[in-house]
FIKOLZA-1660 file (N, C-alpha, C; in steps of 0.1 Angstrom, whole numbers, plus 5000, padded with zeros to 4 digits):
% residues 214
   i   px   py   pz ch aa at
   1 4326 5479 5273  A  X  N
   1 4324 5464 5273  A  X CA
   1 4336 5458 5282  A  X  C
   2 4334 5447 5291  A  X  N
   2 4338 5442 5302  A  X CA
   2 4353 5435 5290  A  X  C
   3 4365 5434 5297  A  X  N
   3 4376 5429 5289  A  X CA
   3 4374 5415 5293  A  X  C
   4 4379 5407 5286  A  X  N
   4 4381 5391 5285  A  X CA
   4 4396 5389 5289  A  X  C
   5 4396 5385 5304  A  X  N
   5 4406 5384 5310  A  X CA
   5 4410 5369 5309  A  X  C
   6 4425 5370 5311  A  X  N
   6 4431 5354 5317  A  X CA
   6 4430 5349 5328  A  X  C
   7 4425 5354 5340  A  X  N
   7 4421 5349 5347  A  X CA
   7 4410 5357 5352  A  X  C
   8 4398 5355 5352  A  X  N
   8 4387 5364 5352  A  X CA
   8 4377 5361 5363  A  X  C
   9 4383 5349 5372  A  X  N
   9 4374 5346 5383  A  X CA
   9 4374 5358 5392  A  X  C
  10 4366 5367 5396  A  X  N
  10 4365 5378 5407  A  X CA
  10 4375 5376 5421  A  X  C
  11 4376 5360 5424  A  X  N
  11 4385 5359 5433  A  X CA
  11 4400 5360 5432  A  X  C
  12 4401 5359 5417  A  X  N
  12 4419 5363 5412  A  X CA
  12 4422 5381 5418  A  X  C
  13 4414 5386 5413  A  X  N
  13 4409 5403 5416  A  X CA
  13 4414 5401 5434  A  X  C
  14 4407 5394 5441  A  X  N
  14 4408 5395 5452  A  X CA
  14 4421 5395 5457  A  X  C
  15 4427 5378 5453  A  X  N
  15 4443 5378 5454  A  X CA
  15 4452 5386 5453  A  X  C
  16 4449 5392 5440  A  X  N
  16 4456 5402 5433  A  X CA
  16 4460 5416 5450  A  X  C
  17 4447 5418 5450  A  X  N
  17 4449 5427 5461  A  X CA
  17 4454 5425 5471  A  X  C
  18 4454 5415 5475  A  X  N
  18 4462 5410 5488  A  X CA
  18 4474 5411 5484  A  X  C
  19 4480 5400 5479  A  X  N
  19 4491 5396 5475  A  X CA
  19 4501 5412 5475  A  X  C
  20 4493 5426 5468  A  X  N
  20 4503 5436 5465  A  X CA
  20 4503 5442 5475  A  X  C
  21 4499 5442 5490  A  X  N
  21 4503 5439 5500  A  X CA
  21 4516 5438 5504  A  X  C
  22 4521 5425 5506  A  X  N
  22 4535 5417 5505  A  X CA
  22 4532 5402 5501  A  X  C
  23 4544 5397 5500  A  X  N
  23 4540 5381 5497  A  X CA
  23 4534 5376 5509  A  X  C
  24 4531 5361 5504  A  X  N
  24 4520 5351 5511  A  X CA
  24 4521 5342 5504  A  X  C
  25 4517 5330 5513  A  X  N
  25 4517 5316 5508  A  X CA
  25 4492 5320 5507  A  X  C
  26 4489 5305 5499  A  X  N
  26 4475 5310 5496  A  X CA
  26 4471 5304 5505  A  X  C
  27 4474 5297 5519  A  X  N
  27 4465 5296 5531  A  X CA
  27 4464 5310 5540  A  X  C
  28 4479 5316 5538  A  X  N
  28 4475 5329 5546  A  X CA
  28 4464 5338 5538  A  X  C
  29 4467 5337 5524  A  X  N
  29 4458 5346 5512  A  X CA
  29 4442 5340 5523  A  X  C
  30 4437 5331 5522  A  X  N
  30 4424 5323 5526  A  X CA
  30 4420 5330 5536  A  X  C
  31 4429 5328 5548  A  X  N
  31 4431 5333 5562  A  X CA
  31 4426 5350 5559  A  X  C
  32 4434 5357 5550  A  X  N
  32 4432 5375 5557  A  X CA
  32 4416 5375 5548  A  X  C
  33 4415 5369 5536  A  X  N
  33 4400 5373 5526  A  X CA
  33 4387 5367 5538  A  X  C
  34 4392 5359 5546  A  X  N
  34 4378 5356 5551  A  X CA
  34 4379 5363 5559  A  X  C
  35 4386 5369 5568  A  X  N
  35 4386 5382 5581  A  X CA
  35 4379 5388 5575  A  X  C
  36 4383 5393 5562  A  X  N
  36 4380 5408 5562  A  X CA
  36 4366 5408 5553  A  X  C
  37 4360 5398 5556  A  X  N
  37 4348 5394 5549  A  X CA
  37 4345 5398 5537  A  X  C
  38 4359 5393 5528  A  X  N
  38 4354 5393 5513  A  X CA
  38 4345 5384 5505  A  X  C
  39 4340 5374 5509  A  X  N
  39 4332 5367 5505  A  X CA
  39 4318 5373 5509  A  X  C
  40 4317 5387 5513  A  X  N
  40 4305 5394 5514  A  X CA
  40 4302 5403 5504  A  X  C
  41 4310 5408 5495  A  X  N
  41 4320 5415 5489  A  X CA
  41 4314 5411 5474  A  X  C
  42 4317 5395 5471  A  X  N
  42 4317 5389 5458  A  X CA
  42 4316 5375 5461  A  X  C
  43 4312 5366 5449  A  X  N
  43 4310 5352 5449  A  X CA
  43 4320 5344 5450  A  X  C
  44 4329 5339 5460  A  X  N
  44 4338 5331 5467  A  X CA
  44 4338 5314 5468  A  X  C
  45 4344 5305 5457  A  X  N
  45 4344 5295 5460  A  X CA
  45 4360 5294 5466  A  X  C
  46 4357 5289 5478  A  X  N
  46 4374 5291 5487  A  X CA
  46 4380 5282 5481  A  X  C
  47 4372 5268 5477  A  X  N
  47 4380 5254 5472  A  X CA
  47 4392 5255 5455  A  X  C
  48 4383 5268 5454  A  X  N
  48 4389 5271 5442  A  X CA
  48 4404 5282 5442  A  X  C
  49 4405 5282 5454  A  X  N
  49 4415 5291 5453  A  X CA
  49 4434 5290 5454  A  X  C
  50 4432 5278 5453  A  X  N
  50 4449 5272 5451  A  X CA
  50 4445 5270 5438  A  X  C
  51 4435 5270 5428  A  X  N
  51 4441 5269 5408  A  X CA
  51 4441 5286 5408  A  X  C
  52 4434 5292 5415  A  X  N
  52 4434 5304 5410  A  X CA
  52 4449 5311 5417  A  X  C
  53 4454 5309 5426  A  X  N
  53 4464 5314 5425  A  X CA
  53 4476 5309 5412  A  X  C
  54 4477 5295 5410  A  X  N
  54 4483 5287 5406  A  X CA
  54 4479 5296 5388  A  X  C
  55 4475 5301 5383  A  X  N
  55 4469 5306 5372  A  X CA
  55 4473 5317 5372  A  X  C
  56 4471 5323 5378  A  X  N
  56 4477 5335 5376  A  X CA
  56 4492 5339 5382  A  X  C
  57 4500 5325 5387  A  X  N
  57 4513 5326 5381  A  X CA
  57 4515 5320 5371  A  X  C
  58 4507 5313 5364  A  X  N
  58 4509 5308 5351  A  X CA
  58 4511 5321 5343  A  X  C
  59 4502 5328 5344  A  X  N
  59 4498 5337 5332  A  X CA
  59 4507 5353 5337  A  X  C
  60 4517 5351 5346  A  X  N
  60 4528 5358 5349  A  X CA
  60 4525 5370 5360  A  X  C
  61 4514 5369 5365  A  X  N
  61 4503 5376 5375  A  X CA
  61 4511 5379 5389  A  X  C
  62 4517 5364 5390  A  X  N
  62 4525 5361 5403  A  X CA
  62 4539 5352 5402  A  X  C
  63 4542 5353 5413  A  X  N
  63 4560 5345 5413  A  X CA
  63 4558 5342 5428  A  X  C
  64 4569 5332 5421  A  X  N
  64 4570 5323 5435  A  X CA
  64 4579 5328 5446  A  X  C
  65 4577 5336 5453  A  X  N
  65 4589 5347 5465  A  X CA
  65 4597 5335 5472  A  X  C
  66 4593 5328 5477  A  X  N
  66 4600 5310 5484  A  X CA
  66 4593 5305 5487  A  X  C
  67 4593 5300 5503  A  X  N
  67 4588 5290 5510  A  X CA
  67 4586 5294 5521  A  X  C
  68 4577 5290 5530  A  X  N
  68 4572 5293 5543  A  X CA
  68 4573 5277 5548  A  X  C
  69 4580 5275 5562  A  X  N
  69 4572 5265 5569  A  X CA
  69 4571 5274 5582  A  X  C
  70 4555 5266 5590  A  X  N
  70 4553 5267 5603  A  X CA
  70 4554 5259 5616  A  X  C
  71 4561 5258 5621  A  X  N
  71 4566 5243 5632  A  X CA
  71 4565 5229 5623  A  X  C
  72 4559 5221 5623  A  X  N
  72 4555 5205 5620  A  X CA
  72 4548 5206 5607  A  X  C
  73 4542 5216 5602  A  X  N
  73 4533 5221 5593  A  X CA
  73 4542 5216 5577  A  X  C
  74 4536 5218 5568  A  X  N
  74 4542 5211 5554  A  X CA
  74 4546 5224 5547  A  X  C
  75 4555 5226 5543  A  X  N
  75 4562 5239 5537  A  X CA
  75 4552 5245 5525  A  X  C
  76 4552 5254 5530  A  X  N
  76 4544 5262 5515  A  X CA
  76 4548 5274 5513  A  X  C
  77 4547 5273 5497  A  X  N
  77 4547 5281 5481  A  X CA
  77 4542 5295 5491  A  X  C
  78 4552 5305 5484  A  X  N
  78 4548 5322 5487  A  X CA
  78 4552 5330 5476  A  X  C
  79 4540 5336 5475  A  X  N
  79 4539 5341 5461  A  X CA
  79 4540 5357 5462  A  X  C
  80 4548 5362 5452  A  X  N
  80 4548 5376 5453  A  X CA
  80 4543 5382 5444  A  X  C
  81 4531 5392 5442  A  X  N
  81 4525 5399 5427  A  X CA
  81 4536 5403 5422  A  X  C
  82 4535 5404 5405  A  X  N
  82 4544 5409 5398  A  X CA
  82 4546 5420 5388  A  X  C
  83 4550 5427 5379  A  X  N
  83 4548 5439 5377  A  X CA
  83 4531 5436 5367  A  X  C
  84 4536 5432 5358  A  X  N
  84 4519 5427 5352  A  X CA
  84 4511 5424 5361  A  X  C
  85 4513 5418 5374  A  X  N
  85 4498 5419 5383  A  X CA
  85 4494 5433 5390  A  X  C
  86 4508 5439 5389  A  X  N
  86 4501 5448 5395  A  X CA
  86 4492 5456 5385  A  X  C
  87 4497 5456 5372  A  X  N
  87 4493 5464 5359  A  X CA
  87 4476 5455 5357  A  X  C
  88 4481 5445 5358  A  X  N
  88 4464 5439 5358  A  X CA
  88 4454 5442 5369  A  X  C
  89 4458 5444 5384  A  X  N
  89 4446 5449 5390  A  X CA
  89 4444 5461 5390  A  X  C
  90 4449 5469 5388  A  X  N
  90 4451 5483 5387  A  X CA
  90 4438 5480 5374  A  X  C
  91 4441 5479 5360  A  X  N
  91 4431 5480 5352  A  X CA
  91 4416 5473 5354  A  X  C
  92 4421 5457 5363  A  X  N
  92 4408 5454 5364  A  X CA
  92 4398 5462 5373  A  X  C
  93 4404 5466 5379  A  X  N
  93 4397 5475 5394  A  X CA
  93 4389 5490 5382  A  X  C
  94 4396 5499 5375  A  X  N
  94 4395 5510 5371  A  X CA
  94 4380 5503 5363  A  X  C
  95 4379 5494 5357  A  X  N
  95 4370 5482 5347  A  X CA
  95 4359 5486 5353  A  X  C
  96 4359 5483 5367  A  X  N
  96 4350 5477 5374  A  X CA
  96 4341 5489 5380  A  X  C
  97 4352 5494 5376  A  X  N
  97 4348 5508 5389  A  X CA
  97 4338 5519 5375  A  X  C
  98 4346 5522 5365  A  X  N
  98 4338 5531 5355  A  X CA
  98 4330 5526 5347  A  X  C
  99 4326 5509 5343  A  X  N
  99 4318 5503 5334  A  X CA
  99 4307 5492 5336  A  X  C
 100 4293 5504 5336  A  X  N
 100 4285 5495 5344  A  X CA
 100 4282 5479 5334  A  X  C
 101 4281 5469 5343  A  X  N
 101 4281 5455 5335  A  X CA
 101 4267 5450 5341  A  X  C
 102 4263 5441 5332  A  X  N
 102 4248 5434 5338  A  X CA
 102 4253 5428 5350  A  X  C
 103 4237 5432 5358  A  X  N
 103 4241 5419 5371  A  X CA
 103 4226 5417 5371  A  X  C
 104 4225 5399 5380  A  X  N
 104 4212 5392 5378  A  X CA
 104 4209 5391 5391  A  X  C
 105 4203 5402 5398  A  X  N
 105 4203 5394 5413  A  X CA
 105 4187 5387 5412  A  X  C
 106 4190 5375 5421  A  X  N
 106 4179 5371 5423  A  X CA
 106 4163 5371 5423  A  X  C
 107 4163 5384 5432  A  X  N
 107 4151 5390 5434  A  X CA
 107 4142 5397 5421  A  X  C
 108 4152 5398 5411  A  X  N
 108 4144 5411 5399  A  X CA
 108 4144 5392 5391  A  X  C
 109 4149 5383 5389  A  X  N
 109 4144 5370 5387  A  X CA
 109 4125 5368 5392  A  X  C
 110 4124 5368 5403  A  X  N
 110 4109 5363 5415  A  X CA
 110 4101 5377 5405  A  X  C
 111 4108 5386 5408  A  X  N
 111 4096 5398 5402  A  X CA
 111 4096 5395 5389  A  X  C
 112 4102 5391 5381  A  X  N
 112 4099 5389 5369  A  X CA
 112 4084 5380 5362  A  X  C
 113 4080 5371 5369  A  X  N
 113 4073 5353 5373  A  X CA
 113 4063 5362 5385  A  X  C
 114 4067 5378 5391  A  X  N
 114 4054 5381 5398  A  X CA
 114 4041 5373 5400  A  X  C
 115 4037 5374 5390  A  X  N
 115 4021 5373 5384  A  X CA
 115 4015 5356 5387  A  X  C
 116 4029 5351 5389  A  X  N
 116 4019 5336 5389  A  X CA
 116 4017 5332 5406  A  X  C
 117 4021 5348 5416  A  X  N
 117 4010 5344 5429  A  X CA
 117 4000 5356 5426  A  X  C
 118 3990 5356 5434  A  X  N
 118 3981 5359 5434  A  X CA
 118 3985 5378 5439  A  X  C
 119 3976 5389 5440  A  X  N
 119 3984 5402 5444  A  X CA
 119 3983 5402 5456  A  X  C
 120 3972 5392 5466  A  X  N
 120 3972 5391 5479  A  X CA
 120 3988 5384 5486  A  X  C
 121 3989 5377 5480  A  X  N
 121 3997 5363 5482  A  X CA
 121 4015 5375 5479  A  X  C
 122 4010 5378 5467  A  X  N
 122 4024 5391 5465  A  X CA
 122 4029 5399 5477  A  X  C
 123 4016 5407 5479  A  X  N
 123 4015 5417 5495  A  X CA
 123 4023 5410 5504  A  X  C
 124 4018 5399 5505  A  X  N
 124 4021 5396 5524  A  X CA
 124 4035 5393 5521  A  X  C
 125 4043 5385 5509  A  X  N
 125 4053 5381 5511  A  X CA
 125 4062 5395 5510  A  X  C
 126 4059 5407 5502  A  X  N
 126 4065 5421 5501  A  X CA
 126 4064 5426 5516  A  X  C
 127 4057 5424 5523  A  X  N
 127 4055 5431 5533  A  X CA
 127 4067 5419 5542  A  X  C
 128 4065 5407 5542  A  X  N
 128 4081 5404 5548  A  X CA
 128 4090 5404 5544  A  X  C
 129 4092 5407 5532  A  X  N
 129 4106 5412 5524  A  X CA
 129 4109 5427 5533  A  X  C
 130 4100 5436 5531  A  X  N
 130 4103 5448 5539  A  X CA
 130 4109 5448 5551  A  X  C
 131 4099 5443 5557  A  X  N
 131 4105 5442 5570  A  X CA
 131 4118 5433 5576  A  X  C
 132 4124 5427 5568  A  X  N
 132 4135 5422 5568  A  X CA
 132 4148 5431 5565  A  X  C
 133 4142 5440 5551  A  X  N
 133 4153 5446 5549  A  X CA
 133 4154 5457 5558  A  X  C
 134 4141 5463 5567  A  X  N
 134 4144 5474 5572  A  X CA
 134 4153 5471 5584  A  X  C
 135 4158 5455 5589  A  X  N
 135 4158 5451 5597  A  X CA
 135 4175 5452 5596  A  X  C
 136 4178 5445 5584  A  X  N
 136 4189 5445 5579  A  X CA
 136 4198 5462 5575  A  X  C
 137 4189 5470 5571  A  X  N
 137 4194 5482 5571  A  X CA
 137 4197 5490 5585  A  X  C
 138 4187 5487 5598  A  X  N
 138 4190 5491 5612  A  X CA
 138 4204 5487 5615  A  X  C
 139 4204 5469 5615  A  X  N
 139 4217 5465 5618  A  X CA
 139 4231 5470 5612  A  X  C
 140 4230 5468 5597  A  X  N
 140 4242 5476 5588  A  X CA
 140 4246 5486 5593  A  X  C
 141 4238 5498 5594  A  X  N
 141 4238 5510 5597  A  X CA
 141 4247 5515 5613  A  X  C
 142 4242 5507 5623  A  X  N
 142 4247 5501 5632  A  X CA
 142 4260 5500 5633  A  X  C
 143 4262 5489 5626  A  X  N
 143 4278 5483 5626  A  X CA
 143 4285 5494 5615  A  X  C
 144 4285 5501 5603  A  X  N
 144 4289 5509 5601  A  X CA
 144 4296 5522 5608  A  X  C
 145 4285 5522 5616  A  X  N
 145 4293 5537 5623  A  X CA
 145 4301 5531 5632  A  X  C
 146 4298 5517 5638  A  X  N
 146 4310 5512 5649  A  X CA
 146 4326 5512 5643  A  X  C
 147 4325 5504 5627  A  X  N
 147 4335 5505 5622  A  X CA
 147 4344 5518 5619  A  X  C
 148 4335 5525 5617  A  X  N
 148 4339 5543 5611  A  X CA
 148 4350 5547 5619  A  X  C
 149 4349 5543 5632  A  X  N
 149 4355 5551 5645  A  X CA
 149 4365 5545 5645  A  X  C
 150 4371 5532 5636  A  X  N
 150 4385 5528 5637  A  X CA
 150 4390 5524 5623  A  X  C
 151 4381 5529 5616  A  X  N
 151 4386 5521 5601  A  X CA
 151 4384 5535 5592  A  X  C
 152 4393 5536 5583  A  X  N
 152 4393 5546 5574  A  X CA
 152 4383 5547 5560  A  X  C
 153 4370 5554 5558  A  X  N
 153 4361 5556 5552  A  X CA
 153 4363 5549 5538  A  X  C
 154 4374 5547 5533  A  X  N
 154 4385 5545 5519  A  X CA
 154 4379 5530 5520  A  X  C
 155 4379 5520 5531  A  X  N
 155 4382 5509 5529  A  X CA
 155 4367 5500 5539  A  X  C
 156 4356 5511 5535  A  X  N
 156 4339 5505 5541  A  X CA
 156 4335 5513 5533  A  X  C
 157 4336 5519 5518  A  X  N
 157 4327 5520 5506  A  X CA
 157 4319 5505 5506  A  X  C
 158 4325 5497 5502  A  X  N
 158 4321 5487 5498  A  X CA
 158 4306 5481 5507  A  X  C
 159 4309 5485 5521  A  X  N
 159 4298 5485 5527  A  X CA
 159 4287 5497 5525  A  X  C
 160 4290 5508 5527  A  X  N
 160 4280 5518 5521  A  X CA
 160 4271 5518 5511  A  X  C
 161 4282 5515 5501  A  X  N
 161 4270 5507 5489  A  X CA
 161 4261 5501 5488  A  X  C
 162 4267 5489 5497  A  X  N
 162 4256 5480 5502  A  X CA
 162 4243 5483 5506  A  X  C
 163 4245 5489 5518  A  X  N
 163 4237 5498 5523  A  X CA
 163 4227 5508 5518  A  X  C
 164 4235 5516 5506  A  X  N
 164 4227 5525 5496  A  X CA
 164 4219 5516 5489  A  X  C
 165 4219 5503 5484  A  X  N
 165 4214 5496 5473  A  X CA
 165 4207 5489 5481  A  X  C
 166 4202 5487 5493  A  X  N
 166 4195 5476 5504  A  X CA
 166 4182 5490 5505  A  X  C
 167 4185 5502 5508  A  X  N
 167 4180 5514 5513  A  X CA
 167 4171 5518 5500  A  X  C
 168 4174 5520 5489  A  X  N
 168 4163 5517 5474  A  X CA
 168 4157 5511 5472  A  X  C
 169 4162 5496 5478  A  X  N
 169 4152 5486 5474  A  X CA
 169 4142 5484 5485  A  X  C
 170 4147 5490 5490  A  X  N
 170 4137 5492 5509  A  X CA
 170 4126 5503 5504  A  X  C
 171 4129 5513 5497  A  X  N
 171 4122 5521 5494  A  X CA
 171 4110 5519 5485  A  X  C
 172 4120 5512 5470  A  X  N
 172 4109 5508 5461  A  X CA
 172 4099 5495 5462  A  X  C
 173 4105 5487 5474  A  X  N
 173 4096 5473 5476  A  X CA
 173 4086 5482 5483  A  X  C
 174 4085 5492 5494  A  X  N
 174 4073 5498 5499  A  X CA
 174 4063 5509 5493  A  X  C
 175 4067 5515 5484  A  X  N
 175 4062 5517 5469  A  X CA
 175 4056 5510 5462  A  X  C
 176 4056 5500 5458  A  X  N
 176 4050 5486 5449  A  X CA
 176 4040 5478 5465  A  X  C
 177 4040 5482 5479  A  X  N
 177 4035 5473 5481  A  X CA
 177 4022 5485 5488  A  X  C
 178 4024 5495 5487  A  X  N
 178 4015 5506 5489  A  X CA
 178 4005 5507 5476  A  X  C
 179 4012 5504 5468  A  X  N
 179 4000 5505 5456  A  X CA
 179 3993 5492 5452  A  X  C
 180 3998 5481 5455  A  X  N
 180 3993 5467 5459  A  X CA
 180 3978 5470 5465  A  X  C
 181 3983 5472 5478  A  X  N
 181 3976 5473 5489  A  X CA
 181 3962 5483 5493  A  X  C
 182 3968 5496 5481  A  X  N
 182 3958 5504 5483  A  X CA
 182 3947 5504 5466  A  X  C
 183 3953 5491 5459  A  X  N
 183 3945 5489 5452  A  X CA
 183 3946 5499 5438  A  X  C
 184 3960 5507 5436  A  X  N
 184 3965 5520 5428  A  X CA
 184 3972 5514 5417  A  X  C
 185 3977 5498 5417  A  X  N
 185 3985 5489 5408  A  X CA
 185 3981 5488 5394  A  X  C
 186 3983 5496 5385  A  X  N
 186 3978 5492 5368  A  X CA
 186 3975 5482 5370  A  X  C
 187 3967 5473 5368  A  X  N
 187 3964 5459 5358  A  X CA
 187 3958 5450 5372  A  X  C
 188 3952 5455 5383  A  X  N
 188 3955 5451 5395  A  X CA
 188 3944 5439 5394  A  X  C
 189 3931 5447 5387  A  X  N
 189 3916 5438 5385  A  X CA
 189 3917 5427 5375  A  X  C
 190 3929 5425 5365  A  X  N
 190 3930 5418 5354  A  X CA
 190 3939 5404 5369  A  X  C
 191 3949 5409 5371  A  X  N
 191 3959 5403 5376  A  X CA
 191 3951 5390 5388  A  X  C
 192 3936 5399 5395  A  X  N
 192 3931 5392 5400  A  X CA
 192 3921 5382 5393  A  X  C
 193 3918 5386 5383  A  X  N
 193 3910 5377 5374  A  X CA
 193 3914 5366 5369  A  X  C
 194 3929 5364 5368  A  X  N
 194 3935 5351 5364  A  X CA
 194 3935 5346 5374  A  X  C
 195 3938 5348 5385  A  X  N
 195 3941 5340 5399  A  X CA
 195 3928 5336 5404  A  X  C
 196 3917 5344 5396  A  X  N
 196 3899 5338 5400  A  X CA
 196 3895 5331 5396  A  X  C
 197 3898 5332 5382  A  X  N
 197 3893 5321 5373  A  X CA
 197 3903 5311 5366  A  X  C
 198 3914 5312 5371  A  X  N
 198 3927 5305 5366  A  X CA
 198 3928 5305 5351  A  X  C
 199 3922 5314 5340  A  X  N
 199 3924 5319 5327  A  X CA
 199 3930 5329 5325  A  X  C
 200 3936 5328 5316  A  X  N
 200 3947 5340 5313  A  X CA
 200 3935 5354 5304  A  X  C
 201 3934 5362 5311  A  X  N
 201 3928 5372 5305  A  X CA
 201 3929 5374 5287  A  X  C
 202 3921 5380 5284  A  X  N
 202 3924 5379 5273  A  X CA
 202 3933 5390 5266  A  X  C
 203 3934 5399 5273  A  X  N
 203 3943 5413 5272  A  X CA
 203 3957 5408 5275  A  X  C
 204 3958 5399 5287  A  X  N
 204 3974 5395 5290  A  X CA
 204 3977 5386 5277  A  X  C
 205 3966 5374 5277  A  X  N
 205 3973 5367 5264  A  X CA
 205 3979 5371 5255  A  X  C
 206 3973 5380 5249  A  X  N
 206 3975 5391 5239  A  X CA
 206 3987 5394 5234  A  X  C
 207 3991 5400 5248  A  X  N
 207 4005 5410 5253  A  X CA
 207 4015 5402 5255  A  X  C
 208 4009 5388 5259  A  X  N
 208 4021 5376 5259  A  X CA
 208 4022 5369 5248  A  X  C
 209 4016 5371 5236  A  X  N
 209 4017 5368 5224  A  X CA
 209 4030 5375 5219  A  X  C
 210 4026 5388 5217  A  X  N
 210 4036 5398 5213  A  X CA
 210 4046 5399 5219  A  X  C
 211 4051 5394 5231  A  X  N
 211 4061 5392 5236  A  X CA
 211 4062 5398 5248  A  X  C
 212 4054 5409 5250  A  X  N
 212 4052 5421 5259  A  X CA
 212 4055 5436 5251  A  X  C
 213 4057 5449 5255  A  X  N
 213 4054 5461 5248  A  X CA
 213 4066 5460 5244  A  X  C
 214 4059 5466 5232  A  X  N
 214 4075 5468 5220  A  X CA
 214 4080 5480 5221  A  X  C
% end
């Protein structure tokens, strides 16, 4: 079970990493997380990220190392992680890494509500979902090995993953749309019967009584 952190925004996690790095004021923090395209990474509200630093020196995460100014620029706060932050990302990271947690992506939402397009109307949109992702997996794939050749494999997992988890669903959306298509889909003649007659079959009612299978 996922721990109940003090500061639990994903983007604290982020800081955290930077920051043990060396110190930083949080516009340079802003500056290196959008290079290095963390907000591809995880859900990133940028506006939020002077309370979240600010928080987790509250909660002893971070310290204030001094001050930075840049020519005319207005002096700013540089924060150094501290032994508890480092003790906290270290654990949040190990969290994250050995304990699978629910995730809701969007898509398994749309498949859920499948049923209320038609299985023709399903096909064609699966068939440009496919073709998007195979599109998106060429390009990834792509840019992966360019990076390979100057970046150490340690620090583009996070992309591979990606990649692995784009490449399954690439697989299983053309599986589901093969059997669509060739007409192999359980329930394929019922599914079209509501969309014919705009009545809920009497077998689906049923099943949506009970809740679905027990």
């Amino acid at each position: 079970m996922a721990k109940r952190r003090k500061v639990g925004n994903l983007l604290a996690l982020a800081v955290l990493a930077t920051v043990a790095q060396r110190p930083m004021h949080p516009y340079e923090i802003a500056s290196l997380l959008r290079a290095r395209g963390k907000g591809d990474d995880m859900e990133i509200k940028w506006g939020s990220l002077y309370t979240v630093v600010r928080n987790l020196a509250k909660h002893g995460f971070l310290e204030v190392a001094g001050s930075a100014r840049e020519g005319a620029r207005p002096e700013r706060t540089v924060y150094r992680i501290t032994d508890a932050g480092r003790a906290e990302l270290v654990d949040w990271v190990r969290e994250l890494i050995s304990t699978p947690q629910p995730e809701r992506p969007k898509f398994k939402a749309g498949l859920s509500v499948l049923v209320a397009l038609s299985p023709d109307e399903a096909a064609g949109l699966l068939r440009h979902r496919l073709d998007a992702l195979e599109r998106a997996n060429a390009a990834a794939r792509e840019s992966l090995a360019e990076q390979a050749r100057e970046i150490p494999r340690a620090f583009l997992l996070e992309t591979e993953y990606e990649i692995a988890l784009r490449e399954a669903e690439t697989a299983w959306v053309r599986s589901l749309l093969e059997e669509l298509t060739s007409g192999t889909f359980p329930g394929l003649d019922l599914w079209r019967q509501w969309h014919r007659t705009r009545q809920v079959p009497q077998e689906l009612a049923e099943l949506a009584e009970r809740g679905g299978a027990d």
